[in-house]
DOKE-793196 format. One record per residue (C-alpha): x, y, z; residue in one letter; residue number from 0. Coordinates in steps of 0.02 Angstrom, whole numbers, always signed. Example, Ala and Ser with C-alpha at 12.3 -4.5 7.8 and 13.67 -1.06 7.14 Angstrom:
BEGIN
> east, north, up, zadren, fivex
> +615, -225, +390, A, 0
> +684, -53, +357, S, 1
//
This chain:
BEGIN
> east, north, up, zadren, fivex
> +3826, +4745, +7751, X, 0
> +4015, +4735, +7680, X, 1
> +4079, +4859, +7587, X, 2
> +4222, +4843, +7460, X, 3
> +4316, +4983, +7372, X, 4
> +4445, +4972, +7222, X, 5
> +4584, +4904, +7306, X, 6
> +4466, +4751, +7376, X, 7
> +4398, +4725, +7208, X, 8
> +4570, +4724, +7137, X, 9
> +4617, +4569, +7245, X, 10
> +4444, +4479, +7208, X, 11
> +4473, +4492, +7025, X, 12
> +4654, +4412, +7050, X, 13
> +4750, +4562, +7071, X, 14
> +4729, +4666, +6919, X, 15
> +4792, +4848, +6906, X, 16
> +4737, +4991, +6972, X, 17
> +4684, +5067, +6810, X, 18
> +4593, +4903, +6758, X, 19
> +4504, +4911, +6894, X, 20
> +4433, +5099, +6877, X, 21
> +4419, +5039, +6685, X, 22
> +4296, +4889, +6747, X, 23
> +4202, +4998, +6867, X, 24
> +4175, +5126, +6763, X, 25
> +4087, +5014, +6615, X, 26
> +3885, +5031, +6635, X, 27
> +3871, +4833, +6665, X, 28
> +3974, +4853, +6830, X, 29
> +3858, +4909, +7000, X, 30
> +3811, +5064, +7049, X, 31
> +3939, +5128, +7188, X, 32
> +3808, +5147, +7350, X, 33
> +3937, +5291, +7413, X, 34
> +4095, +5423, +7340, X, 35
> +4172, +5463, +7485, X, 36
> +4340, +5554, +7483, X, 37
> +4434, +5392, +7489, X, 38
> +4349, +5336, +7316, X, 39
> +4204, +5231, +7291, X, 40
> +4142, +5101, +7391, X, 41
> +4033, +4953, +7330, X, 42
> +3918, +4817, +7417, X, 43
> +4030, +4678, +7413, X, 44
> +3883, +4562, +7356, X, 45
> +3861, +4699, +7209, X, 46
> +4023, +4629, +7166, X, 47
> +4017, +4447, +7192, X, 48
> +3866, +4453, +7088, X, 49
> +3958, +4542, +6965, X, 50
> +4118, +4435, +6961, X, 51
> +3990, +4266, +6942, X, 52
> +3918, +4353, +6792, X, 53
> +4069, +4417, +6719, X, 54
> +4238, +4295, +6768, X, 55
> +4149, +4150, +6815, X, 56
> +4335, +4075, +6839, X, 57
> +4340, +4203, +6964, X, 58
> +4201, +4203, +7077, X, 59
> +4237, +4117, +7252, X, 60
> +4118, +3956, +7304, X, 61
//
């Protein structure tokens, strides 16, 4: 199981800003968080690939 938190995600979706990302992960289409630990949110990694597929096809990784 591989976990990714905002900074990760920020790289996978080509390096956006921080506050794009929190925007993003904060809109009801984007995964449930499966922890909120004191170092922020962490999400499954396949959550996300999922997600970025859906979302920014131009994105997601083969």
């Amino acid at each position: 199981m591989e976990l990714v938190g905002a900074a990760e995600i920020r790289v996978m979706l080509g390096g956006i800003s921080k506050q794009r990302v929190y925007v993003i992960t904060s809109n009801r289409n984007f995964p449930e968080p499966v922890a909120d630990l004191v170092q922020g949110k962490v999400w499954l990694k396949s959550d996300v690939q999922e997600w970025i597929k859906e979302h920014r096809p131009e994105l997601a990784a083969d």
